[in-house]
C-alpha positions as CSV (number, residue, x, y, z in Angstrom):
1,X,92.5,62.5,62.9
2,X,92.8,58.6,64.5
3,X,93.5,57.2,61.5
4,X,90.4,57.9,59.8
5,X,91.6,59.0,56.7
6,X,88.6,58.9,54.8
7,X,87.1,61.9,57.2
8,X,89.9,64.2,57.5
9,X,91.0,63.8,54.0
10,X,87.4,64.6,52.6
11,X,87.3,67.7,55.3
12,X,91.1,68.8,54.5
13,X,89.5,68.9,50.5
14,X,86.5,71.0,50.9
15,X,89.0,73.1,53.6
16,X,91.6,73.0,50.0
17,X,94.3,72.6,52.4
18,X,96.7,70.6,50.8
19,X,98.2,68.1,53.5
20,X,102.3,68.2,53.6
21,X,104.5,65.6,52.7
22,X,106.1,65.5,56.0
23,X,103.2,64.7,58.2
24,X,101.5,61.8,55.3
25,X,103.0,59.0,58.0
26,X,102.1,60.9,61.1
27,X,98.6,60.5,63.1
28,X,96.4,61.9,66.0
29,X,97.9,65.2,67.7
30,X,101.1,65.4,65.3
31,X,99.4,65.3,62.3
32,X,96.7,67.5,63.4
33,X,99.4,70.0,64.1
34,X,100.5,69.9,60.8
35,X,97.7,70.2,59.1
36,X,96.4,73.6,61.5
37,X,100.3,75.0,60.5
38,X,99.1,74.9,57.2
39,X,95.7,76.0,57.2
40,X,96.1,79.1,59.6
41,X,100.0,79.8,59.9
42,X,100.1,81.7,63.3
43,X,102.2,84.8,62.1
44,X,100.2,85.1,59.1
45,X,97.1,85.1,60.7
46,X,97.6,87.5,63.5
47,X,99.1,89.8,61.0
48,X,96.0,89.1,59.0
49,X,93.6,90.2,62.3
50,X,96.0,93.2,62.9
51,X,95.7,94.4,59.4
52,X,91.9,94.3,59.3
53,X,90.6,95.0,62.4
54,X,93.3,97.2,63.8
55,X,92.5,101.0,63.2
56,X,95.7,103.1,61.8
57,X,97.2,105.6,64.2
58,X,96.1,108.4,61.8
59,X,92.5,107.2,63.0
60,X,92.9,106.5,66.0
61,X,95.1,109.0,67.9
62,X,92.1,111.3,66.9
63,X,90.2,109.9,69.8
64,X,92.4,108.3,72.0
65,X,94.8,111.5,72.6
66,X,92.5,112.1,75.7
67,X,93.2,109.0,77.5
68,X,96.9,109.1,76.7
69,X,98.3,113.0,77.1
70,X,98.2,114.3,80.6
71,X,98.3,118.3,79.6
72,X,96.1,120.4,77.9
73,X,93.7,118.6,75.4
74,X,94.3,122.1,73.0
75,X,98.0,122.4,73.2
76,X,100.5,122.1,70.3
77,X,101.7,118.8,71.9
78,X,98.1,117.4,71.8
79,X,97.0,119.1,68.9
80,X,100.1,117.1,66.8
81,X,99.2,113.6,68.5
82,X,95.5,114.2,67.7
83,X,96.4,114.9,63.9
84,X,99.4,112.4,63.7
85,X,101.8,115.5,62.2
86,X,105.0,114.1,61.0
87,X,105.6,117.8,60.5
88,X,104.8,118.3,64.4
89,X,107.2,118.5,67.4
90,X,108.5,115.4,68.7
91,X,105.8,113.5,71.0
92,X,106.8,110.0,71.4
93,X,106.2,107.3,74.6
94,X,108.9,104.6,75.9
95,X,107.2,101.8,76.7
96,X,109.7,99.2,77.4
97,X,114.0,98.3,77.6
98,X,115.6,96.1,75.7
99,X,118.4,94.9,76.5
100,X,120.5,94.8,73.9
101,X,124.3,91.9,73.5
102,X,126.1,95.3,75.4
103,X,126.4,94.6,78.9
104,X,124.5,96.8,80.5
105,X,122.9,99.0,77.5
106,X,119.2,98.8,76.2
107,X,117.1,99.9,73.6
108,X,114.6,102.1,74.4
109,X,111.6,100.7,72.8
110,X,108.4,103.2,72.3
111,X,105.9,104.7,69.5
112,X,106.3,107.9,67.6
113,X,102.9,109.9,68.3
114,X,104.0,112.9,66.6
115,X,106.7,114.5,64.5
116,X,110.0,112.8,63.1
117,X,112.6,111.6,65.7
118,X,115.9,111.2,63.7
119,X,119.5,110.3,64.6
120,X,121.6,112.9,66.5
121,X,118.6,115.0,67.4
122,X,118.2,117.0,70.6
123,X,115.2,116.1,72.9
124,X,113.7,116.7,76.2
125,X,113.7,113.0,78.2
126,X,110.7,113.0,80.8
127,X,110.8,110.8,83.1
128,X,107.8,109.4,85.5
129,X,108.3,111.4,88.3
130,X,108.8,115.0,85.7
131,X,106.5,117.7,86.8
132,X,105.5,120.5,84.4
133,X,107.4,123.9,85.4
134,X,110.3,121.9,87.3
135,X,113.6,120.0,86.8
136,X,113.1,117.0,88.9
137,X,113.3,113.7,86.5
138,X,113.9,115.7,83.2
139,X,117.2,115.3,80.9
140,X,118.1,117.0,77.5
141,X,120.5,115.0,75.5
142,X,120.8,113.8,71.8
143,X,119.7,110.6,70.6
144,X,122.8,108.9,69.1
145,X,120.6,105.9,67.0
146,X,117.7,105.4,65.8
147,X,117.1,101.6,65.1
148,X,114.0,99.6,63.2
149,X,113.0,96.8,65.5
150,X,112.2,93.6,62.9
151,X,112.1,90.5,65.5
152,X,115.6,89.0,66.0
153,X,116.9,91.9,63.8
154,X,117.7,95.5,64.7
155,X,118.2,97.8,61.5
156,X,119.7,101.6,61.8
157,X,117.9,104.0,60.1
158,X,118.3,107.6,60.1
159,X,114.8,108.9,60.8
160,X,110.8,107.6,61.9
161,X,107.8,109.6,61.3
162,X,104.9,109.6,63.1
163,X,102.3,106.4,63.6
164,X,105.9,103.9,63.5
165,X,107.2,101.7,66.6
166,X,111.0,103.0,67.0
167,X,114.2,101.7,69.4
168,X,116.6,104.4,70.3
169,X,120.2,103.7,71.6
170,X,121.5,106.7,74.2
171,X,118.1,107.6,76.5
172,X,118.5,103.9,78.2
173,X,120.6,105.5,81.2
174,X,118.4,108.2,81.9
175,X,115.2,106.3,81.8
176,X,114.1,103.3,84.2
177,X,111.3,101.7,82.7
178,X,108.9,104.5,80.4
179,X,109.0,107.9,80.0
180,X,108.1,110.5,77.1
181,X,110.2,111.9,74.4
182,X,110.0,115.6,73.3
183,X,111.3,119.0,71.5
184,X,108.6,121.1,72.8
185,X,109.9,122.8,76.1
186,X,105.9,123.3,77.2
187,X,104.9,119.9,76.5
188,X,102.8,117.7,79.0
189,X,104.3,114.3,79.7
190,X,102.2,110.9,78.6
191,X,99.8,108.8,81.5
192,X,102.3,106.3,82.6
193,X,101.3,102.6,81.6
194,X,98.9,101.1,84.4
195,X,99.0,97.1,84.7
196,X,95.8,95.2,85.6
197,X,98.7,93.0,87.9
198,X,100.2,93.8,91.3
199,X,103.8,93.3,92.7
200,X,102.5,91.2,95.6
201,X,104.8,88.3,96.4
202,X,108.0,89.6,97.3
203,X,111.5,87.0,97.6
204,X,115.2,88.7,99.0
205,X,118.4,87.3,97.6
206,X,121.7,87.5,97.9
207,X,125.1,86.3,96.4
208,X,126.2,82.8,96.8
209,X,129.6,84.6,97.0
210,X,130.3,87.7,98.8
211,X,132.4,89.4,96.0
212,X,129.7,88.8,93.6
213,X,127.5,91.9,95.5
214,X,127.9,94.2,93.1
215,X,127.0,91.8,90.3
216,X,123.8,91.3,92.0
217,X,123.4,95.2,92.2
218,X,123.8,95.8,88.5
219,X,121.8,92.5,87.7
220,X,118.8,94.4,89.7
221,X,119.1,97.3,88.0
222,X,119.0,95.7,84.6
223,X,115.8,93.1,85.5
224,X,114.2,96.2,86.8
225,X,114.5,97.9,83.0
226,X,113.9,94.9,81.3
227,X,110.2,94.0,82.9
228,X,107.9,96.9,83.3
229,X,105.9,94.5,86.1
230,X,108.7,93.6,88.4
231,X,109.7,96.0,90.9
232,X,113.1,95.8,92.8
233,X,114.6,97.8,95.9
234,X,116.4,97.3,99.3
235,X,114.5,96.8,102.2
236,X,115.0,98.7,105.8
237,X,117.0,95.0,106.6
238,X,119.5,96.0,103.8
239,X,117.9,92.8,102.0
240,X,117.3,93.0,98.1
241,X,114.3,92.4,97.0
242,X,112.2,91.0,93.9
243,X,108.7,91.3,94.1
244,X,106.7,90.1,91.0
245,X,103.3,89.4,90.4
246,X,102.7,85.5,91.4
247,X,105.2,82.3,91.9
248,X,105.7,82.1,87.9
249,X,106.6,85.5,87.4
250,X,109.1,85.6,90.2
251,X,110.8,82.4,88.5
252,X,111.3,83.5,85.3
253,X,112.6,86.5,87.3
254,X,115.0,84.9,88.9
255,X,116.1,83.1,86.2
256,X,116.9,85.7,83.7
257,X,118.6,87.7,86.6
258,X,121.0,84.5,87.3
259,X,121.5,83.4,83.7
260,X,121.3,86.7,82.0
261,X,122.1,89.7,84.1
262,X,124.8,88.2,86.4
263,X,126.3,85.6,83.5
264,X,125.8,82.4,85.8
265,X,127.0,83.7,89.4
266,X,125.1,81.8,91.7
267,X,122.4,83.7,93.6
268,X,120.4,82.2,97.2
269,X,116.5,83.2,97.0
270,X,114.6,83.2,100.3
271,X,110.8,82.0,100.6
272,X,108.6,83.7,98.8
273,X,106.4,85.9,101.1
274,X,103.4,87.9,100.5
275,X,102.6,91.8,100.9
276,X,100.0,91.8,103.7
277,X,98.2,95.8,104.4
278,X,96.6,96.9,107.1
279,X,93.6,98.9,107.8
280,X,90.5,99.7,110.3
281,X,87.6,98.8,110.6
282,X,85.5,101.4,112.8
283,X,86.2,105.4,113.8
284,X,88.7,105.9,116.3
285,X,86.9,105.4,120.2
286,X,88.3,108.6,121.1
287,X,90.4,111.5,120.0
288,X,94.1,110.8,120.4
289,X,96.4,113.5,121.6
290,X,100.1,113.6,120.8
291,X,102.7,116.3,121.7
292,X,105.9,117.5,120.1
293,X,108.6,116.2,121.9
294,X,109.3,120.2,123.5
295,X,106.1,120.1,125.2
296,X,105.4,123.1,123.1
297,X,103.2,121.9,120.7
298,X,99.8,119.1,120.6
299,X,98.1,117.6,117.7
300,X,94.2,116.1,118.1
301,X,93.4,113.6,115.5
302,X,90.5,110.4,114.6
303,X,90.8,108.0,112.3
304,X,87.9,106.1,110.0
305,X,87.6,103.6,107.7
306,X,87.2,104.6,104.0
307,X,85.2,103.4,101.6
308,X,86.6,100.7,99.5
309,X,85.3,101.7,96.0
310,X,87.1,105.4,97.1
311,X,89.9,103.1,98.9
312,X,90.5,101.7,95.0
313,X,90.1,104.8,93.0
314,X,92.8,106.5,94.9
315,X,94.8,103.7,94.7
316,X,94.2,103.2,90.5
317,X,95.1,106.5,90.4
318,X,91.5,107.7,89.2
319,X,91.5,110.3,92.0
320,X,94.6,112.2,92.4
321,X,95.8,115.1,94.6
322,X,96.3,117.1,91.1
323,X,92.9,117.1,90.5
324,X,90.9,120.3,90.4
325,X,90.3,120.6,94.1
326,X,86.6,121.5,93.2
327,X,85.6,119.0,90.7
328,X,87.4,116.3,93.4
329,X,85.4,117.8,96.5
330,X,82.0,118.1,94.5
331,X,83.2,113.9,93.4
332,X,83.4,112.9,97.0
333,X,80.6,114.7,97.9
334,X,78.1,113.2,95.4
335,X,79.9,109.5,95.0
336,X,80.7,108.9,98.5
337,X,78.8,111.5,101.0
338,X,81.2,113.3,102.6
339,X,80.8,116.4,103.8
340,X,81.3,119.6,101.1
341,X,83.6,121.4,103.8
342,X,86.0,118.6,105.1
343,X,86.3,117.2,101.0
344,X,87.6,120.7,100.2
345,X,90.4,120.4,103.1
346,X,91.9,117.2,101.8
347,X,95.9,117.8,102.1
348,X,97.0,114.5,101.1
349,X,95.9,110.9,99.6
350,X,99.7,109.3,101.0
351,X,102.2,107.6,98.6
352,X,101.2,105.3,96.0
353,X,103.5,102.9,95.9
354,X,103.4,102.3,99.3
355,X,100.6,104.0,101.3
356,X,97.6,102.6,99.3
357,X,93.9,104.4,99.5
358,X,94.6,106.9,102.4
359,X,93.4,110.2,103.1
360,X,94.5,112.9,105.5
361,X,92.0,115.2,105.9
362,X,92.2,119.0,107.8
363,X,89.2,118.9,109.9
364,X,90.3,121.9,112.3
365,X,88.5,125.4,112.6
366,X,90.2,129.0,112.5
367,X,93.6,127.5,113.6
368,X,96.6,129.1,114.0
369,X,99.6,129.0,111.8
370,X,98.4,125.5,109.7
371,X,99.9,126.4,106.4
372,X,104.2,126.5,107.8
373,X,103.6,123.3,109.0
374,X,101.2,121.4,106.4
375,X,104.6,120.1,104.4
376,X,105.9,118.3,107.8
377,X,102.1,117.1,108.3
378,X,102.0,115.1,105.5
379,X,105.4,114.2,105.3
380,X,104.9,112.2,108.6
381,X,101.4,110.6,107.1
382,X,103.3,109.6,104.1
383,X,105.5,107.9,106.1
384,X,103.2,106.6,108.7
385,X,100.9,104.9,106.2
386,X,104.1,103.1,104.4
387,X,104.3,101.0,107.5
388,X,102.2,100.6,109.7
389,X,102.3,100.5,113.7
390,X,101.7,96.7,113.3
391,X,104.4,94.6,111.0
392,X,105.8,97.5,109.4
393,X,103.5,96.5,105.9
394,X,101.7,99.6,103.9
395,X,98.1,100.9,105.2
396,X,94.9,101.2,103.1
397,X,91.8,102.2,103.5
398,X,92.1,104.6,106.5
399,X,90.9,108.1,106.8
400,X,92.9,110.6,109.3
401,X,91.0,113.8,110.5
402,X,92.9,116.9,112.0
403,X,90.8,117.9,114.8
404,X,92.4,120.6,116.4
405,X,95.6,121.7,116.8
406,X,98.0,123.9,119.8
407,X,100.8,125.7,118.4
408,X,104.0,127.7,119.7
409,X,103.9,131.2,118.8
410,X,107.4,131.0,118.1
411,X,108.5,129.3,114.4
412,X,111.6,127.5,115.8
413,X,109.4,125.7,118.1
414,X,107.5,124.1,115.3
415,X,109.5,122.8,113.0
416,X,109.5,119.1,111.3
417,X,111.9,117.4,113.9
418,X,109.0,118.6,116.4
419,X,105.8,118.5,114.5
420,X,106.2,115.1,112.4
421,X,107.4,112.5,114.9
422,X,104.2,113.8,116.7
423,X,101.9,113.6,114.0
424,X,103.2,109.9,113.2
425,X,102.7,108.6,117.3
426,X,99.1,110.2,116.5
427,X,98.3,108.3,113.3
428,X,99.8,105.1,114.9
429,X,97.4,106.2,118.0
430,X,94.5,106.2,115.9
431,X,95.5,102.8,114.4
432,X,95.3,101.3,117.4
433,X,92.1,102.8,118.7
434,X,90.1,102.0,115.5
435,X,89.5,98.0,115.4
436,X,93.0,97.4,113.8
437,X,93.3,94.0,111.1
438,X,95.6,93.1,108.3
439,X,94.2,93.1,104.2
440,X,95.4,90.0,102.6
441,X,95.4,90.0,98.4
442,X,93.3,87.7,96.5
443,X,94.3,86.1,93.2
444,X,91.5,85.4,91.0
445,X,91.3,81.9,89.5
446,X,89.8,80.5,86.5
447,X,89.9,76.5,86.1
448,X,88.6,74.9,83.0
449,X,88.4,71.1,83.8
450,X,86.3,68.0,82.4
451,X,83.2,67.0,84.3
452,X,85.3,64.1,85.8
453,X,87.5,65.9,88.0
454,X,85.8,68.7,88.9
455,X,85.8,66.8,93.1
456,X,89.4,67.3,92.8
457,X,89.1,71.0,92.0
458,X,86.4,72.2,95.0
459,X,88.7,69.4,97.3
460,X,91.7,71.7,96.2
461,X,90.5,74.9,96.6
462,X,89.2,74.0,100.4
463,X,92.1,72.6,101.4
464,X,93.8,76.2,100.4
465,X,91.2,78.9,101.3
466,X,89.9,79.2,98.2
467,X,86.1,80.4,97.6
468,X,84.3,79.5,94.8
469,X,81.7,82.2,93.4
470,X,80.8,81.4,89.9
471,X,80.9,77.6,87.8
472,X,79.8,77.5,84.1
473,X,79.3,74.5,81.8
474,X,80.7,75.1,78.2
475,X,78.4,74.2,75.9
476,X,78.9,71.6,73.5
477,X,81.8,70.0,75.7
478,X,82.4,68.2,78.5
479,X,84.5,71.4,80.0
480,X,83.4,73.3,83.2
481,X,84.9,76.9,84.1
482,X,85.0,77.5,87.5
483,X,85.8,81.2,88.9
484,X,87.4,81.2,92.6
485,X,89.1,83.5,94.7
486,X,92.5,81.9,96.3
487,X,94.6,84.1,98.8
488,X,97.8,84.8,97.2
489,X,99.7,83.1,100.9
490,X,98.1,79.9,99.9
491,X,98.6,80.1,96.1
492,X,102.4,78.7,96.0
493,X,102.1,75.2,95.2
494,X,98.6,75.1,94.1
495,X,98.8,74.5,90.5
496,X,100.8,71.7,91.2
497,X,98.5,70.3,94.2
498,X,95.8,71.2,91.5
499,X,97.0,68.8,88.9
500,X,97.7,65.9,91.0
501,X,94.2,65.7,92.7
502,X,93.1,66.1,89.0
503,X,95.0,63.7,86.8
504,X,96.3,66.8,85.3
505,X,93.4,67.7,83.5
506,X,92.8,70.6,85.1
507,X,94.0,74.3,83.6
508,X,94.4,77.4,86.1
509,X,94.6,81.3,85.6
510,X,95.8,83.2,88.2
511,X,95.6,87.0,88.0
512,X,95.2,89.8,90.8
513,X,91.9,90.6,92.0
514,X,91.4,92.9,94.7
515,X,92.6,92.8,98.8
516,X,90.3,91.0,101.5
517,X,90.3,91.9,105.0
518,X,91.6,88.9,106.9
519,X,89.5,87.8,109.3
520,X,89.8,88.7,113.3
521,X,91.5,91.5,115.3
522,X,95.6,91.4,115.7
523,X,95.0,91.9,119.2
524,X,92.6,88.3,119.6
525,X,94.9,85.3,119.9
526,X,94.8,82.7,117.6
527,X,93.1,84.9,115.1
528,X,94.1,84.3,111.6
529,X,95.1,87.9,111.4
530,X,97.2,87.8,115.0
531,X,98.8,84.7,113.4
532,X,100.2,86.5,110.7
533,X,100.6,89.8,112.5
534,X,102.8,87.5,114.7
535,X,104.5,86.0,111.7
536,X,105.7,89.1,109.7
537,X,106.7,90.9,112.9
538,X,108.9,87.6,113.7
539,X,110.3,88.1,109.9
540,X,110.9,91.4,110.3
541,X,113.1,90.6,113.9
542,X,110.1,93.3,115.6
543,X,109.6,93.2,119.0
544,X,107.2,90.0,119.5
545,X,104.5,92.2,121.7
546,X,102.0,93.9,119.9
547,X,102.3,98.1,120.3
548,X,100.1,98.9,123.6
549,X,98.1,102.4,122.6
550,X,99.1,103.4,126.1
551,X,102.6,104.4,124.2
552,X,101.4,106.5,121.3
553,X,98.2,108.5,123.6
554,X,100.0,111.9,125.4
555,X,97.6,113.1,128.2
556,X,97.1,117.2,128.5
C-alpha cells in the first residue's frame, strides 16, 4: 500500500473490491483502512459468522439445557427450555442492567428460554441467593414493559417468544446483577454466570465533599448493576470499596462512577491494593484445645493443607455442599484419597465469596449432642476463614478436623455466644500451628513483540517478578509470543514500563490465572510474605505484632 499502485490495484481487481473515492489521494495505513472497510465491513461480517456458524436456540437448547438449569433435567421448566416452547411457562435468564437516561432505573437485559413474556404479566423474580421451597431472594410482581433492544435504540413491544434477546422495565429494583424469570411456582432457578476473571485489586473512595455521600452511595449501587465483574461493598473501616479485575478495569470503573453515576461530583480514590489469602502449608503440630468462655464446654481441632486441584473445585463451584452427599464423598474418595468415613462428615466448604477452598470436616466418634450445635460450628468457620488470624484477608486451601468434643449436659450452656467464639480461637489456633503463609494472585500475561525487543520484555518482567514459562515464534513473521506469569502487586504500571523498555512495540494481555503461595513464613523476618503480612496489617491499623498461638491454645 506504499504507493505501489500497480500491486494493490491489480490485488484490489482480482479481490473486485472497488476502491472508494474518498481514499484515491490517501496512502499506507489510511488507505489500507479503507479499502479493509470495504472489503469486509465489520458489522456485516460478524453478522455473516453469527448467521452461519451460530446454531439457532431451537437447536441448541436441546443440548445445552443441562449446563444451564439447576433443577430437575425432566421437569416442565426443563422440558420447555429443551424444546424451546413458546407455548411453555415462562423460563427466561437476566444477564445484565442497563442503565437506561432515568436516573437510577435499568433495563433488565436477558434471553427468553421458554414461553412468551408479554407486557403487564405476572412472574416469579429469582434472585441469586433464591433457594427452591423458601422465600429468601424471590419477588412476584408484573412486568410493566417489554422493550426490543436494536443498538442505540430501544422499541416497546407487547410480547417475545422464546429463542429472542428481550429488556424489561420494572424487575431492575429487585434484581442486582442476574437472576431468572418465571410463572411456574416449582421451577428451578438458572446456574448463575461464572467469569474466567477475579475481583482482585481492590481501591476505597470517598467524596471530595462531605454532602456528596449519599451520591457516592447510590453511584455504587448503580456501577454494581451496570458491570456484572465489579463488585462493591463497605469494608469493616466503613471505607467503600471497588474491586475490579486489573488496573484498566478499575479505571474505566471509576470513571463511569464519576462521570455517569454521580453526574461529575468529584470523588478521591486511594491506591490500588491487592487481595492477598492465606493458607498452610503442613498439618497442625498438635491438637489445639479451646474452651467456651463458661468453662463449660471444650472443642479439639487440627488443621491440614488441601489439595489445590480440590482447593479450586470448591472454589469454581464444581463441588458444592448441595451435592448428593454420596456421589461428593465417593468424588473425594476416588479424586483425592481421603478417607470414605471422614468425606461423608463434611459439614461445610465456608463462604464463597470470601472463604475460598475450605473444608470443615466432623472427624469426632459417638459424641454427644453434635447436631444442636453444628449451625453455630460452622457459622464461626465461615466467619473464621473470611479473615484470617493474620491481616484479616480470606483463607484458602485449609482443611479443619473436629476431633473431639466436651459438652454441658445442659442446652443453655451451649449455645452460639458460647460455642462459636470458641470454635473461631480454635481455627485461628490451628492457623498458627500449621506453617502459616500468605497466597498472592497471578495474572497471566501474553506479549506479542518483534524479535528486536524481545531484551526489553525478559529485562521487564525480572524487574517485576514475572516468570516466564512458554515463548513461541509466529511463523511467517518477525513476531514472538511470550507466556509469563506477573503477580498482580507488581502488575500496576507494567504495561507502561513494558512499552518504554520496548519502543512500544510490545502488546500485553493480562488475565487472571490462579493464586501462588508467596514465598517464606509470616513469622521469618524479612520474608517476602512477613513483609506483606506487615504491610496489610499496617493498612488495616492491626496491632503491628504478629498473633502469638499462646493466645488462641486453652490448656485442660
Amino acid at each position: 500500500m506504499n504507493e505501489r499502485e500497480d500491486v494493490y490495484k491489480r490485488m484490489c481487481k482480482k479481490l473486485k473490491v472497488k476502491i472508494p473515492k474518498d481514499a484515491l489521494d490517501k496512502v499506507g495505513k489510511p488507505l489500507l483502512k479503507r479499502v479493509m472497510q470495504t472489503w469486509l465491513p465489520a458489522a456485516d461480517a460478524l453478522l455473516d459468522m453469527i448467521v452461519t456458524h451460530l446454531p439457532s436456540p431451537a437447536r441448541a437448547q436441546a443440548y445445552r439445557v443441562d449446563n444451564l438449569y439447576s433443577g430437575p433435567l425432566d421437569d416442565e421448566a426443563a422440558t420447555a427450555v429443551r424444546n424451546c416452547d413458546s407455548s411453555g411457562p415462562v423460563m427466561l435468564y437476566i444477564s445484565k442492567m442497563v442503565p437506561t437516561s432515568e436516573k437510577g432505573r435499568f433495563y433488565a437485559y436477558g434471553r427468553v428460554f421458554a414461553g412468551t413474556v408479554a407486557t403487564g404479566q405476572q412472574v416469579r423474580i429469582l434472585g441469586p441467593d433464591y433457594t427452591p421451597g423458601k422465600k429468601t431472594d424471590l419477588f412476584v410482581k408484573k412486568i410493566q414493559r417489554t422493550v426490543l433492544m436494536m443498538g442505540r435504540y430501544v422499541e416497546q413491544i407487547a410480547d417475545c417468544p422464546a429463542g429472542n434477546v428481550i429488556g424489561l422495565v420494572g424487575v431492575d429494583q429487585y434484581l442486582l446483577k442476574s437472576g431468572t424469570i418465571t410463572t411456574l411456582e416449582e421451577a428451578f432457578p438458572f446456574v448463575t454466570m461464572k467469569f474466567s476473571v477475579s475481583p482482585v485489586v481492590r481501591v476505597a473512595v470517598e467524596p471530595k465533599n462531605a454532602a456528596d455521600l449519599p451520591k457516592l452511595v447510590e453511584g455504587l449501587k448503580r456501577l454494581s448493576k451496570s458491570d456484572p465483574m465489579v463488585q462493591v461493598y463497605t469494608a469493616r473501616t466503613g471505607e467503600h470499596i471497588v474491586a475490579g479485575a486489573g488496573e484498566l478495569h478499575l479505571e474505566i470503573c471509576l470513571k463511569d462512577l464519576e462521570e455517569d453515576f454521580m453526574k461529575g461530583a468529584p470523588i478521591v480514590v486511594h491506591e490500588p491494593v491487592v487481595s492477598y489469602c492465606e493458607t498452610i502449608t503442613r498439618h497442625s503440630d498438635q491438637q489445639v484445645i479451646a474452651k467456651s468462655a463458661n468453662k463449660h464446654n471444650r472443642v479439639f481441632l487440627e488443621s491440614e493443607p488441601l489439595d489445590e486441584k480440590l482447593a479450586g473445585e470448591i472454589d469454581e463451584g464444581k463441588i458444592k455442599m448441595t451435592d448428593d452427599p454420596k456421589a461428593r464423598a465417593r468424588r473425594f474418595v476416588d479424586d483425592f484419597g481421603w478417607d470414605v468415613n471422614v468425606a461423608r462428615k463434611i459439614w461445610s466448604f465456608g463462604c464463597p465469596p470470601d472463604g475460598k477452598g475450605n473444608v470443615f470436616v466432623d472427624s469426632t466418634k459417638a459424641a454427644q449432642y453434635l447436631n444442636e450445635v453444628k449451625d453455630s460450628f460452622v457459622s464461626a468457620f465461615v466467619q473464621a476463614t473470611a479473615g484470617g488470624v493474620f491481616c484479616d484477608e480470606a483463607m484458602r486451601g485449609c482443611r479443619f478436623d473436629l476431633m473431639d468434643i466436651v459438652l454441658h449436659a445442659d442446652a443453655i450452656h451451649r449455645g452460639a455466644g458460647q460455642m462459636m467464639p470458641a470454635v473461631k480461637k480454635a481455627i485461628f489456633g490451628c492457623q498458627i500451628q500449621s506453617g502459616p503463609t500468605l497466597l498472592e494472585p497471578l495474572y497471566l500475561v501474553e506479549i506479542t513483540v518483534p524479535n528486536a525487543t524481545i531484551s526489553g520484555v525478559f529485562n521487564t518482567l525480572s524487574t517485576r517478578r514475572g516468570e516466564v514459562f512458554k515463548t513461541e515464534e509466529r511463523v511467517g513473521t518477525p513476531l514472538n509470543q511470550i507466556q509469563a506469569y506477573l503477580p498482580v502487586s507488581e502488575s500496576f504500571g507494567f504495561t507502561e514500563l513494558l512499552r518504554k523498555n520496548t519502543s512500544g512495540q510490545a502488546f500485553p494481555q493480562m488475565i487472571f490465572s490462579h493464586w501462588a503461595l508467596v514465598s517464606g513464613d509470616v513469622y521469618q523476618e524479612n520474608t517476602n510474605a512477613n513483609k506483606i503480612c506487615l504491610a496489610v496489617r499496617e493498612r488495616k491499623h492491626m496491632k503491628a505484632e504478629l498473633p502469638d498461638f499462646a493466645d488462641y491454645y486453652d490448656r485442660i
